[in-house]
Jmol script that loads the backbone (N, CA, C; Angstrom):
load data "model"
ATOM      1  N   UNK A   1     286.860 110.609 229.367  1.00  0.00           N
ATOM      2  CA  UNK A   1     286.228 111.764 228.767  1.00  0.00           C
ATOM      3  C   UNK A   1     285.431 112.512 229.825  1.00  0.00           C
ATOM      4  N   UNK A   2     285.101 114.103 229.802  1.00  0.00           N
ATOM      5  CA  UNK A   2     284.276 114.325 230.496  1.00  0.00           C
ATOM      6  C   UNK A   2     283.007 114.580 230.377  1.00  0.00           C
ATOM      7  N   UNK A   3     282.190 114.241 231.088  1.00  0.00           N
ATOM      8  CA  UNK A   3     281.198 114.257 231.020  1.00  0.00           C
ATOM      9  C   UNK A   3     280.646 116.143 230.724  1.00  0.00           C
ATOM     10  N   UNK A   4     279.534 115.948 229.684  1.00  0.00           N
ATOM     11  CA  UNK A   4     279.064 116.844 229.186  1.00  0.00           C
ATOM     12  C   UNK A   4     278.028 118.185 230.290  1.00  0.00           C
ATOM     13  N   UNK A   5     277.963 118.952 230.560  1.00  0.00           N
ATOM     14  CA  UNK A   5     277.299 119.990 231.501  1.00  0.00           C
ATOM     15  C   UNK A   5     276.129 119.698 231.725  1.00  0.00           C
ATOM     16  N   UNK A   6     275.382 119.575 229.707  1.00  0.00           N
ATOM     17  CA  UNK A   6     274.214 119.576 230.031  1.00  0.00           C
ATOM     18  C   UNK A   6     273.367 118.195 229.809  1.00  0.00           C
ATOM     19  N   UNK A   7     274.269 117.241 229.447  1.00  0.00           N
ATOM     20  CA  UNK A   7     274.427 115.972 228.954  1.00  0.00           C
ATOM     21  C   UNK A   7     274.355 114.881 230.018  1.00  0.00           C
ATOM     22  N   UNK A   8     273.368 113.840 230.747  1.00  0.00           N
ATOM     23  CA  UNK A   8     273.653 112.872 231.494  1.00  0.00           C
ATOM     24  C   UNK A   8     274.148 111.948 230.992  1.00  0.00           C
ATOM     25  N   UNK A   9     275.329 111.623 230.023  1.00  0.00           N
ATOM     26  CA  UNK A   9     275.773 110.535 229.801  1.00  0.00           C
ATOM     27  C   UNK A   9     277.192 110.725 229.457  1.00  0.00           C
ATOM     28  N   UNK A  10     277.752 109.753 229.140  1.00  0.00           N
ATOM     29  CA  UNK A  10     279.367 110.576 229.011  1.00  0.00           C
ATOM     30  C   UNK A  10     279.445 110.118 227.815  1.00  0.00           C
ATOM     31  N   UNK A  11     280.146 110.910 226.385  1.00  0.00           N
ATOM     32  CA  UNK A  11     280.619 110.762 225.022  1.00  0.00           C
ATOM     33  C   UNK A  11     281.889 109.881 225.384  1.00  0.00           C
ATOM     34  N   UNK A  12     281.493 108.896 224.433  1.00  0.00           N
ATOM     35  CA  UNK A  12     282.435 107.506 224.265  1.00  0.00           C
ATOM     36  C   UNK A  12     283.145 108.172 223.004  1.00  0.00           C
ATOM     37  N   UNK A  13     283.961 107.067 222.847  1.00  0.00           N
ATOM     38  CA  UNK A  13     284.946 107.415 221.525  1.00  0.00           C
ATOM     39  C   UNK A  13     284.034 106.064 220.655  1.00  0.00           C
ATOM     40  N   UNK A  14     282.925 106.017 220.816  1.00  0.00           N
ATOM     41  CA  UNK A  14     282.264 104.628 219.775  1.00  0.00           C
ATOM     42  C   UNK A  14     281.050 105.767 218.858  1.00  0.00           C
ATOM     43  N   UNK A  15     280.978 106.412 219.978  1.00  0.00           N
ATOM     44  CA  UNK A  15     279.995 107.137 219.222  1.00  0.00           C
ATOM     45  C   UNK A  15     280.578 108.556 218.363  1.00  0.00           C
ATOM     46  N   UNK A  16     281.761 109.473 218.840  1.00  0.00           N
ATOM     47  CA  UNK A  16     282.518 110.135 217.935  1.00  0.00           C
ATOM     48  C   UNK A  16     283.094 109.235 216.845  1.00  0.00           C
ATOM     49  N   UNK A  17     283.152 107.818 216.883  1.00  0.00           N
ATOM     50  CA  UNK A  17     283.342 106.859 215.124  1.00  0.00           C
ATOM     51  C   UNK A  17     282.475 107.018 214.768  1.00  0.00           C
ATOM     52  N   UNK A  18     281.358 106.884 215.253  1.00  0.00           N
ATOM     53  CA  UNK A  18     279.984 106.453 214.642  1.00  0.00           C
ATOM     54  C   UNK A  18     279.802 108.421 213.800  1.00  0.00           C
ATOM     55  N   UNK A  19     279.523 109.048 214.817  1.00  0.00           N
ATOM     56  CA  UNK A  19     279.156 110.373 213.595  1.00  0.00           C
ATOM     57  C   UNK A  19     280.141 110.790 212.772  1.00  0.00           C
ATOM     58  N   UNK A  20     281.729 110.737 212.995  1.00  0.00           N
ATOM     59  CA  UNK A  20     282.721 110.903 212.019  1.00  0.00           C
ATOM     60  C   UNK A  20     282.298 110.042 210.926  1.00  0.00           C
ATOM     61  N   UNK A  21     282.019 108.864 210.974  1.00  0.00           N
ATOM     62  CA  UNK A  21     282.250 108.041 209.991  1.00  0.00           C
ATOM     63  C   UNK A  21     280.552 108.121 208.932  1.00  0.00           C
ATOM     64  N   UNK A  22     279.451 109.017 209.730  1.00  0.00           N
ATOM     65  CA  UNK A  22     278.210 108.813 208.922  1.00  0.00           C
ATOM     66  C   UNK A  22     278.514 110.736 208.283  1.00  0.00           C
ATOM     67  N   UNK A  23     279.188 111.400 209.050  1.00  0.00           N
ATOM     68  CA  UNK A  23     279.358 112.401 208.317  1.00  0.00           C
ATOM     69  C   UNK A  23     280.347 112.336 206.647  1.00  0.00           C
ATOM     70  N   UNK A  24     281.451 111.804 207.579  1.00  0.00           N
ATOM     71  CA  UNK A  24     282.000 111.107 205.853  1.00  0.00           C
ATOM     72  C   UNK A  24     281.205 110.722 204.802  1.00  0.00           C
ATOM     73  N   UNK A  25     280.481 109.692 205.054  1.00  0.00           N
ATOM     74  CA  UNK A  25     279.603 109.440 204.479  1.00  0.00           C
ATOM     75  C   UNK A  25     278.272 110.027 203.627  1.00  0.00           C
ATOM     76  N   UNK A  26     278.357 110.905 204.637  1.00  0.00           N
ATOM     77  CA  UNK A  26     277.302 112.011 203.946  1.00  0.00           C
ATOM     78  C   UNK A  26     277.859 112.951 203.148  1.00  0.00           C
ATOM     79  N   UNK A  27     279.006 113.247 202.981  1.00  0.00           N
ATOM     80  CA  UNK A  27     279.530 114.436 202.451  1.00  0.00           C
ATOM     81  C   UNK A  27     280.173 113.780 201.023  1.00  0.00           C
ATOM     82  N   UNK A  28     280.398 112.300 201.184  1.00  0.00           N
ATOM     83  CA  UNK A  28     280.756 111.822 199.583  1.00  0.00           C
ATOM     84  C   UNK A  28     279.416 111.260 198.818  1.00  0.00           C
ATOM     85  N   UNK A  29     278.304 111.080 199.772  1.00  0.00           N
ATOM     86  CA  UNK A  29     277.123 111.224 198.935  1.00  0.00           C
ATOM     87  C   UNK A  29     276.677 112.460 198.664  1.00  0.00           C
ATOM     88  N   UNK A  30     276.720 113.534 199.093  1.00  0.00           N
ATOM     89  CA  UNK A  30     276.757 115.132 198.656  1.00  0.00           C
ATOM     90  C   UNK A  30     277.490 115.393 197.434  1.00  0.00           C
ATOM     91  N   UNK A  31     278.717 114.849 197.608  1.00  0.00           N
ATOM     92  CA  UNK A  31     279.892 114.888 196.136  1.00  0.00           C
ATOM     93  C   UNK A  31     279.510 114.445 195.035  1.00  0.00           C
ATOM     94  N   UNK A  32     279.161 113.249 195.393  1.00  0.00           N
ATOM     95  CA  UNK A  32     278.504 112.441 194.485  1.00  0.00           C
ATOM     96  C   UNK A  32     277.279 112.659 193.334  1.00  0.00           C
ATOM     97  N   UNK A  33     276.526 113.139 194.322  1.00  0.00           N
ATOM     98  CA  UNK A  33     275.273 113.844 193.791  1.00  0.00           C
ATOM     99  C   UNK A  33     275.633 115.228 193.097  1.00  0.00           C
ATOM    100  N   UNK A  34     276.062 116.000 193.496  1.00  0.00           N
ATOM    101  CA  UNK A  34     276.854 116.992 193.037  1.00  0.00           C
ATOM    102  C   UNK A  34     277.119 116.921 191.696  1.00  0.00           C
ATOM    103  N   UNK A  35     278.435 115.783 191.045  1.00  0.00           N
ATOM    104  CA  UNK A  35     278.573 115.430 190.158  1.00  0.00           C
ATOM    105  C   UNK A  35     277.561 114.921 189.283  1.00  0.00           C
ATOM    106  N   UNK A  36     276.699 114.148 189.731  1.00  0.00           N
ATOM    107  CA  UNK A  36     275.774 113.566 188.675  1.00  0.00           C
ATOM    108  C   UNK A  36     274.909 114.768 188.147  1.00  0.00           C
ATOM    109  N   UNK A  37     274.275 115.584 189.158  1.00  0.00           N
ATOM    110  CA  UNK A  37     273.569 117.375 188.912  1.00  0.00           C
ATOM    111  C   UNK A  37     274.367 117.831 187.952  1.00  0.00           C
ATOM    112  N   UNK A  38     275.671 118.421 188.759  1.00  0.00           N
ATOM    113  CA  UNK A  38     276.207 119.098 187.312  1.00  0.00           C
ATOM    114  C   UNK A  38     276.376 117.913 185.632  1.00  0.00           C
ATOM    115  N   UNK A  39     277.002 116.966 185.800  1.00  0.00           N
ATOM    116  CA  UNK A  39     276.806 116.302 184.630  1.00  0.00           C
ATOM    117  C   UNK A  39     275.012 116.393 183.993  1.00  0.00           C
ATOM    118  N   UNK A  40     274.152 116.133 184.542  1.00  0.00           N
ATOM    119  CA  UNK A  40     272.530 116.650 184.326  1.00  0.00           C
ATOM    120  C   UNK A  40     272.492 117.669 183.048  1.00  0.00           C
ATOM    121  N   UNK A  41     273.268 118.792 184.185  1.00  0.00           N
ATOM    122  CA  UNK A  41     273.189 120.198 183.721  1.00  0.00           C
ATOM    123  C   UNK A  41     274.142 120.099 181.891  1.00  0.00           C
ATOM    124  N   UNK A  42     274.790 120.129 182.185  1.00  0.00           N
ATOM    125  CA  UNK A  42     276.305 119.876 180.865  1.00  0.00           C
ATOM    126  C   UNK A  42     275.270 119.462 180.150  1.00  0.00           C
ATOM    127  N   UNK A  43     274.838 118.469 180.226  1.00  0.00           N
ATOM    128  CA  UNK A  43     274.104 117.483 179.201  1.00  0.00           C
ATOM    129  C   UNK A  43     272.984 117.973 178.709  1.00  0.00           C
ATOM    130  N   UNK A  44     272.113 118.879 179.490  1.00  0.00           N
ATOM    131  CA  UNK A  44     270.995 119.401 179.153  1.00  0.00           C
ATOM    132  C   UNK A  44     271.362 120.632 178.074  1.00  0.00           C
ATOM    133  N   UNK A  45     272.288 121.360 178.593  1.00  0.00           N
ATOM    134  CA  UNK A  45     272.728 122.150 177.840  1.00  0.00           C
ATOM    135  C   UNK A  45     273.266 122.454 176.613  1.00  0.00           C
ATOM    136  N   UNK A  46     273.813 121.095 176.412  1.00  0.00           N
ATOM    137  CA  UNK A  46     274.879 120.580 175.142  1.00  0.00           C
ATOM    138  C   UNK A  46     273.369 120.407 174.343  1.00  0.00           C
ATOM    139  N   UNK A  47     272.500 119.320 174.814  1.00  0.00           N
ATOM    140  CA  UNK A  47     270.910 118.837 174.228  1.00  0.00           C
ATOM    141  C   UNK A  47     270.585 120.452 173.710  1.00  0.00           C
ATOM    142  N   UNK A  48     270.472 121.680 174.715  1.00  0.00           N
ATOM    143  CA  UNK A  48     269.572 122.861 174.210  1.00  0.00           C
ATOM    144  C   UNK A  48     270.462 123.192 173.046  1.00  0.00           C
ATOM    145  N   UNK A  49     271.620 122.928 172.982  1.00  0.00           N
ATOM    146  CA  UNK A  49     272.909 124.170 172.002  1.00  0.00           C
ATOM    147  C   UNK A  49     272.672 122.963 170.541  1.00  0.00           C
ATOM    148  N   UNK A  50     272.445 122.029 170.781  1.00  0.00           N
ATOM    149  CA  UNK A  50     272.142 121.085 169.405  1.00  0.00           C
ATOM    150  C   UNK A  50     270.661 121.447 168.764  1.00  0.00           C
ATOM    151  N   UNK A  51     269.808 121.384 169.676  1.00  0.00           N
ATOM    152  CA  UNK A  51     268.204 121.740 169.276  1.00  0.00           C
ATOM    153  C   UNK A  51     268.631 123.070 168.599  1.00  0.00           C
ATOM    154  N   UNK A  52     269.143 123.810 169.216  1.00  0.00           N
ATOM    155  CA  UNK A  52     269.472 125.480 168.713  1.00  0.00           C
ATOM    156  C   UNK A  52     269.968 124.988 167.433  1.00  0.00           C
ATOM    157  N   UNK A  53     270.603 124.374 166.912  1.00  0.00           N
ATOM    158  CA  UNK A  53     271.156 124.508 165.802  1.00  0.00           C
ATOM    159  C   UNK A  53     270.419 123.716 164.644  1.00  0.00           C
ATOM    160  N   UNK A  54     269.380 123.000 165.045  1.00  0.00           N
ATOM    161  CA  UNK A  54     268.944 122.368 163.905  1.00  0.00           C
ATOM    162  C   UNK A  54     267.505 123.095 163.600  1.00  0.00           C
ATOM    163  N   UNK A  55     266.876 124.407 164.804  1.00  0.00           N
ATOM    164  CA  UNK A  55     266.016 125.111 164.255  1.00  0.00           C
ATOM    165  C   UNK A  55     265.809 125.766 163.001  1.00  0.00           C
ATOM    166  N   UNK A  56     267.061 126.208 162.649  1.00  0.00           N
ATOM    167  CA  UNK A  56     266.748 126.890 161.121  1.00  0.00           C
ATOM    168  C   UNK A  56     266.663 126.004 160.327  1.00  0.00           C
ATOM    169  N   UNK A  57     267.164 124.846 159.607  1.00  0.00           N
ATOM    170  CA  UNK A  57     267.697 123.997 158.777  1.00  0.00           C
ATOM    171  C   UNK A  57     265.928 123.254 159.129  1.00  0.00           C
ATOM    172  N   UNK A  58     265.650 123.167 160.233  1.00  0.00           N
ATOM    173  CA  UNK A  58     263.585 122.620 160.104  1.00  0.00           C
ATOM    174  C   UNK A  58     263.121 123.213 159.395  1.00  0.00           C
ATOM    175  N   UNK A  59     263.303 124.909 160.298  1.00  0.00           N
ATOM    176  CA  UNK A  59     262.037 125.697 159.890  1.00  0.00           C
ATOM    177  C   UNK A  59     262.416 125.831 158.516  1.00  0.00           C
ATOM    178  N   UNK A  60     263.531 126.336 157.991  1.00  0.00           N
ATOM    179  CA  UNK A  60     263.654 126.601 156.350  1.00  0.00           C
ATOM    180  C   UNK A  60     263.343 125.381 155.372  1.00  0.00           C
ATOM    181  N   UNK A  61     263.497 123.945 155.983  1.00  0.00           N
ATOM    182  CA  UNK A  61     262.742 122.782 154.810  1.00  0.00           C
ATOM    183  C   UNK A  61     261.106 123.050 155.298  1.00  0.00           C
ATOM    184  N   UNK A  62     260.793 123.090 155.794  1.00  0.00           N
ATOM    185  CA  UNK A  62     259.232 123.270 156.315  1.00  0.00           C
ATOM    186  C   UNK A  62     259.060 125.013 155.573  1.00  0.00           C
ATOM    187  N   UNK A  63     259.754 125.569 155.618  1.00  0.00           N
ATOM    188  CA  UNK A  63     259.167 126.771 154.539  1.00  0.00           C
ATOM    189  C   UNK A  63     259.297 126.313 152.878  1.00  0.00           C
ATOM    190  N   UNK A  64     259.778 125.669 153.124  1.00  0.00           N
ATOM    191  CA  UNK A  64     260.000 125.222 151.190  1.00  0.00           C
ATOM    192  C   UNK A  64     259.039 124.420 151.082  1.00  0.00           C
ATOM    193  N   UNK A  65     259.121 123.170 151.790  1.00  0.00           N
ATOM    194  CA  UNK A  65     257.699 122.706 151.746  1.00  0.00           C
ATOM    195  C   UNK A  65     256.627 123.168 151.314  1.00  0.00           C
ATOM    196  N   UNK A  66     256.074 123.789 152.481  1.00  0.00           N
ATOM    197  CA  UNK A  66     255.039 124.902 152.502  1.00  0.00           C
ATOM    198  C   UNK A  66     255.112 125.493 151.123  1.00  0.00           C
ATOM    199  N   UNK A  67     255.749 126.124 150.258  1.00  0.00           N
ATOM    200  CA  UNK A  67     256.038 126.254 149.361  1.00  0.00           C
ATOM    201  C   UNK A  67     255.912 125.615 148.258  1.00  0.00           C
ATOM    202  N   UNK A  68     256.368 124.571 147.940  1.00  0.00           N
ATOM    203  CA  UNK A  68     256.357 123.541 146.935  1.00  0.00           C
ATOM    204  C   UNK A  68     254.835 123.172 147.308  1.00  0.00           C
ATOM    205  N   UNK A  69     253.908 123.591 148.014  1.00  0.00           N
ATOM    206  CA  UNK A  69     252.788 122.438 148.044  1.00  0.00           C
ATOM    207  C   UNK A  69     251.558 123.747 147.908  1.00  0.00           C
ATOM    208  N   UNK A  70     252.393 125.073 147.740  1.00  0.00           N
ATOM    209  CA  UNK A  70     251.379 126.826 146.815  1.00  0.00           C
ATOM    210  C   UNK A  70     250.912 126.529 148.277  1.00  0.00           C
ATOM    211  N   UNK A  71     251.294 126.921 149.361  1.00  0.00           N
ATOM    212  CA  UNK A  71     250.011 126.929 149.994  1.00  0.00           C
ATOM    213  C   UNK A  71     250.649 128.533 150.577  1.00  0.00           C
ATOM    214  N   UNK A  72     249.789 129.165 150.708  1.00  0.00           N
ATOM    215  CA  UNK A  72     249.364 130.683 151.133  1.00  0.00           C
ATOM    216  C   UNK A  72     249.199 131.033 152.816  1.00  0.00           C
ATOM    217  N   UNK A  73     250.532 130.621 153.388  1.00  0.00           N
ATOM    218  CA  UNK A  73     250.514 130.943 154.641  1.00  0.00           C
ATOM    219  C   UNK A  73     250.976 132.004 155.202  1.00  0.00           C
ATOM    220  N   UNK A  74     249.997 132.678 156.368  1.00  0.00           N
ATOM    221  CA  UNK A  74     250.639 133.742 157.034  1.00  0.00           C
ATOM    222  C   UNK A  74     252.350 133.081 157.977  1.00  0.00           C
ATOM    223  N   UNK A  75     253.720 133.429 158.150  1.00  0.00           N
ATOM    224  CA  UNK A  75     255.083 133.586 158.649  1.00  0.00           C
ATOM    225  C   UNK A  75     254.225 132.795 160.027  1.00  0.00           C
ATOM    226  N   UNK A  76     253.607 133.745 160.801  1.00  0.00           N
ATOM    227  CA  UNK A  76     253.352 133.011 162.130  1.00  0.00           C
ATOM    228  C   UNK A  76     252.494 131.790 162.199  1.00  0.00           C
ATOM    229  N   UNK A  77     251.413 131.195 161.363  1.00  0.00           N
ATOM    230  CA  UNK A  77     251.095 130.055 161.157  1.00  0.00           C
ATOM    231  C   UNK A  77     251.902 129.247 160.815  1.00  0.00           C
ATOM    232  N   UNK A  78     252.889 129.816 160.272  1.00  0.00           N
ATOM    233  CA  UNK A  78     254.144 128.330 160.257  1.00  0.00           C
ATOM    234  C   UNK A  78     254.972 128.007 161.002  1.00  0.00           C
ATOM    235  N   UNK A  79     255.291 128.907 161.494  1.00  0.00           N
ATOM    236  CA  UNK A  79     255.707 128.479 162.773  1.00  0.00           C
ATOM    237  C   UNK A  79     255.074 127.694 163.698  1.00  0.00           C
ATOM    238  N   UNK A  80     253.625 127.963 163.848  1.00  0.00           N
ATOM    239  CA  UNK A  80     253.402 127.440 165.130  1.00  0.00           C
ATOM    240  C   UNK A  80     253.053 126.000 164.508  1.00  0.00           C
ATOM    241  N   UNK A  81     252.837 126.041 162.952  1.00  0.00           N
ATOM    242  CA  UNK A  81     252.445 124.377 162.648  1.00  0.00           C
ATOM    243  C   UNK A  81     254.041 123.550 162.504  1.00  0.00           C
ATOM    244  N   UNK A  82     254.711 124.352 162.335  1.00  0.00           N
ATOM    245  CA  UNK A  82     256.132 123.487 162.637  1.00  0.00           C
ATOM    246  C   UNK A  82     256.274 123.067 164.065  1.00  0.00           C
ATOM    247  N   UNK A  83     256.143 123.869 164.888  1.00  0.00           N
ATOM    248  CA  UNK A  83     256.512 123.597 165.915  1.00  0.00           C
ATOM    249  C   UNK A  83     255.888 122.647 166.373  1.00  0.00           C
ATOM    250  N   UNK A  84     254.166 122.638 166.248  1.00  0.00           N
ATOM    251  CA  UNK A  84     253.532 121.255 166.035  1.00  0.00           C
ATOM    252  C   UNK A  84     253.577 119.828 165.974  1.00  0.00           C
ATOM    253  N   UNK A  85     253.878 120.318 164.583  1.00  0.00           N
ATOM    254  CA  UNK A  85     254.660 118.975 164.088  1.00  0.00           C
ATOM    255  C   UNK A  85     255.877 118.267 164.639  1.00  0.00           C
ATOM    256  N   UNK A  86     256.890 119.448 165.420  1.00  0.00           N
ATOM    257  CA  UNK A  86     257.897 119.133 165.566  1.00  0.00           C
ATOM    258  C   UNK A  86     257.904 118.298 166.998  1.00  0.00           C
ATOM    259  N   UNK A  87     256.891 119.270 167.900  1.00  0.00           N
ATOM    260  CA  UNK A  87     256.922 118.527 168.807  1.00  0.00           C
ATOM    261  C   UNK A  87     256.160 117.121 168.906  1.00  0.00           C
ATOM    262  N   UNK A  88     255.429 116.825 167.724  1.00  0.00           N
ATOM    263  CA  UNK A  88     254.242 115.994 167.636  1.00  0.00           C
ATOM    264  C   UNK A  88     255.645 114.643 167.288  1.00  0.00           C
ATOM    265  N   UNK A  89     256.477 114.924 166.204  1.00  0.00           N
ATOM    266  CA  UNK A  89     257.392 114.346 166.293  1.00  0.00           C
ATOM    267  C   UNK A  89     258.791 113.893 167.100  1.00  0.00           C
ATOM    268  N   UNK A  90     258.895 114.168 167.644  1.00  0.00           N
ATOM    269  CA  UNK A  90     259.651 113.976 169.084  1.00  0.00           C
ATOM    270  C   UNK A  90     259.289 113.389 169.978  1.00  0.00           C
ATOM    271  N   UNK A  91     257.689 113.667 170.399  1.00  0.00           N
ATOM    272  CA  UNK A  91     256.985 113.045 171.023  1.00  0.00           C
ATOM    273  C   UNK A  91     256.599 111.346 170.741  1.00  0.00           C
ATOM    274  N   UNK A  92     256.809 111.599 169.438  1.00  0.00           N
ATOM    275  CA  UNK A  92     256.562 109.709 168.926  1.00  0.00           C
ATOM    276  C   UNK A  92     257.603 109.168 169.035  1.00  0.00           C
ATOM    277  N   UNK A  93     259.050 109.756 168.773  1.00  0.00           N
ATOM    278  CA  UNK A  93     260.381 109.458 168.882  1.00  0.00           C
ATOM    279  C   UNK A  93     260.515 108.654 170.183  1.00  0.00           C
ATOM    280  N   UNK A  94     259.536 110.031 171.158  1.00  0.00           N
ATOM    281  CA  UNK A  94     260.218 109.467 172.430  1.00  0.00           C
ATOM    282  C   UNK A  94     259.418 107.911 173.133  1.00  0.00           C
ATOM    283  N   UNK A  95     258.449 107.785 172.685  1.00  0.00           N
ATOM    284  CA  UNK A  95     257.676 106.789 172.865  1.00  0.00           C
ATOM    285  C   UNK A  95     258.040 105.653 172.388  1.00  0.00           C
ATOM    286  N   UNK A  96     258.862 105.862 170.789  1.00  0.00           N
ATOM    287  CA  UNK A  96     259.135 104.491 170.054  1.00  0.00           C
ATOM    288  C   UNK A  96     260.705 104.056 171.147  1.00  0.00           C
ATOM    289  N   UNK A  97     261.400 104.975 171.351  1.00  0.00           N
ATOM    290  CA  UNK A  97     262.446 104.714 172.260  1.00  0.00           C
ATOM    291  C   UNK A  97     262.019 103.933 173.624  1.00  0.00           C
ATOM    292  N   UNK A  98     260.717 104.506 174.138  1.00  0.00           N
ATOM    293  CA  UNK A  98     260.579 103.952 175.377  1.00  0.00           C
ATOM    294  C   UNK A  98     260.209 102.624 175.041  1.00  0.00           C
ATOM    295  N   UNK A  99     259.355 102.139 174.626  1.00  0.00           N
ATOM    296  CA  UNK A  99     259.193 100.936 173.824  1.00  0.00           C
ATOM    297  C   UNK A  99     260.336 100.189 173.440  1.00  0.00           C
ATOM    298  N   UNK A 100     261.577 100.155 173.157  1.00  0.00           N
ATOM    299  CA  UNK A 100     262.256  99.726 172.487  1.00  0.00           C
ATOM    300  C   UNK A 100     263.151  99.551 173.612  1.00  0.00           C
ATOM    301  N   UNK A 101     263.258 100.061 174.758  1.00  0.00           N
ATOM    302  CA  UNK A 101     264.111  99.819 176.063  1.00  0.00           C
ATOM    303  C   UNK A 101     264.826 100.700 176.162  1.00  0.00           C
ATOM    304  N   UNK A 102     265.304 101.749 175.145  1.00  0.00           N
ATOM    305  CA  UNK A 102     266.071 102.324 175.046  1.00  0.00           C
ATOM    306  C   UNK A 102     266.877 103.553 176.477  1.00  0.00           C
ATOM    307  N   UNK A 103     265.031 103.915 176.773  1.00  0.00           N
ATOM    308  CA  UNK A 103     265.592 105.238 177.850  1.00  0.00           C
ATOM    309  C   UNK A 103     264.704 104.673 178.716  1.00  0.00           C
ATOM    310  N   UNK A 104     263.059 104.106 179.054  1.00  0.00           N
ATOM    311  CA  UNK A 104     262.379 103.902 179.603  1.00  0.00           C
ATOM    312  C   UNK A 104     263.124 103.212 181.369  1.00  0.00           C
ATOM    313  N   UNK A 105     263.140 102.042 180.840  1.00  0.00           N
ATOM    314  CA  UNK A 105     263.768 100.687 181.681  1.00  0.00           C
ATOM    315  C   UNK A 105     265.035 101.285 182.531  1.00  0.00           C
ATOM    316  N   UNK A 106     265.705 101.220 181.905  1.00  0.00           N
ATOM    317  CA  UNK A 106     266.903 101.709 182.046  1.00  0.00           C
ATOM    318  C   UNK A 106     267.147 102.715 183.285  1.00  0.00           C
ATOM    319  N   UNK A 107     265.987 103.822 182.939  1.00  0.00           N
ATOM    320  CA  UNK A 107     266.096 104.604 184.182  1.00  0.00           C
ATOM    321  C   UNK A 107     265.718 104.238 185.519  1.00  0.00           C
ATOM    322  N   UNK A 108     264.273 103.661 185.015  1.00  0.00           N
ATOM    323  CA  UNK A 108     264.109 102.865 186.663  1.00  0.00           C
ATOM    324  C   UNK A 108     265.016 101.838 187.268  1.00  0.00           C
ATOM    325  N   UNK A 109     265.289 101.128 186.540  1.00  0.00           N
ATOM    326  CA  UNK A 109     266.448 100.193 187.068  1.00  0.00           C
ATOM    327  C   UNK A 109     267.478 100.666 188.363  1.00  0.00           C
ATOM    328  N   UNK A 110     267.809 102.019 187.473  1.00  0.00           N
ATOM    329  CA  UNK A 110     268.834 102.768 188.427  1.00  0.00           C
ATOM    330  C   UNK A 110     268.593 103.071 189.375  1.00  0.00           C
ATOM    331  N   UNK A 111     267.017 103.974 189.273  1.00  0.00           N
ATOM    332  CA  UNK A 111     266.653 104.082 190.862  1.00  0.00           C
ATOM    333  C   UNK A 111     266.565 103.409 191.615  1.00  0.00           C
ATOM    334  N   UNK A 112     265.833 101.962 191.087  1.00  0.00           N
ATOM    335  CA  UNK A 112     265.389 101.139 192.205  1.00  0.00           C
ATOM    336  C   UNK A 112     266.671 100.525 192.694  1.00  0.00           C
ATOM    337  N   UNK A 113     267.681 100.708 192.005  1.00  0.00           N
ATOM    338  CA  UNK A 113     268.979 100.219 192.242  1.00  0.00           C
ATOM    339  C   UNK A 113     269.880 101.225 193.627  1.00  0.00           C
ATOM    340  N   UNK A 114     269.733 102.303 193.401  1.00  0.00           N
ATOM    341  CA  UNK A 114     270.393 103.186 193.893  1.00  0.00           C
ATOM    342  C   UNK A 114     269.602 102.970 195.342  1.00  0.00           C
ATOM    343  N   UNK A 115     268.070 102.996 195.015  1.00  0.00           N
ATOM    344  CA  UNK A 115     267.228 103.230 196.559  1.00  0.00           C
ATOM    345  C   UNK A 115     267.475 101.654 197.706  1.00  0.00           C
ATOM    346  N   UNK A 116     267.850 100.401 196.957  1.00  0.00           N
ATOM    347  CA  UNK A 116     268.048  99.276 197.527  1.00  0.00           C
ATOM    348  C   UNK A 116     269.452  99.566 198.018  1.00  0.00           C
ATOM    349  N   UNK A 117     270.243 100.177 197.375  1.00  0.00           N
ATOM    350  CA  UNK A 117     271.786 100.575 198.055  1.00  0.00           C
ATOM    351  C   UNK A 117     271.836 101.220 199.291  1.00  0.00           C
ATOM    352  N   UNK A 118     270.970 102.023 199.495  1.00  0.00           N
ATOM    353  CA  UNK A 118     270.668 102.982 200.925  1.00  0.00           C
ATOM    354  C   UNK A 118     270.359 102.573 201.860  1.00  0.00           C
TER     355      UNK A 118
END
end "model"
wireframe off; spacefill off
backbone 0.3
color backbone group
């Protein structure tokens, strides 16, 4: 090989394996990641287009409610006490899940899994 101009050492063919083979490497962990992001994304999205659809079918039992119980609310106070509630409920959801192993555990596992792989 020849030696490089500005380079005092001469490029071996150990070390063109060595960066071919960590660039490979890097570019199917790029892929990789890639895929799991977009899957992220899909998933988050599918999650927003379901929430979207069960907003009316809340807010309209929470207006009957409201209703059945005479109470004399201004449109925008119910909303924001639904939303309240709603998030007040979700929020316990998500806690009884973490508790239960469901999503909590699970995630760290992976990381600490993924970061011992590296």
């Amino acid at each position: 090989m020849k030696e490089g101009r500005l380079l005092n050492y001469n490029l071996n063919d150990e070390l063109h394996e060595e960066v071919y083979h960590k660039t490979k490497e890097s570019f199917f962990e790029i892929k990789n990641e890639f895929k799991k992001q977009t899957t992220i994304a899909i998933t988050a999205a599918l999650a927003f287009l379901i929430a979207l659809s069960w907003k009316e079918p809340i807010h309209s039992s929470f207006l009957l409610l409201i209703e059945k119980l005479k109470l004399n609310l201004n449109e925008i106070y119910v909303q924001y006490l639904s939303a309240i509630l709603i998030t007040l409920l979700g929020v316990l959801i998500l806690i009884l899940l973490n508790k239960l192993g469901v999503i909590g555990p699970n995630i760290h596992k992976k990381i600490k899994k993924n970061k011992k792989s590296k």
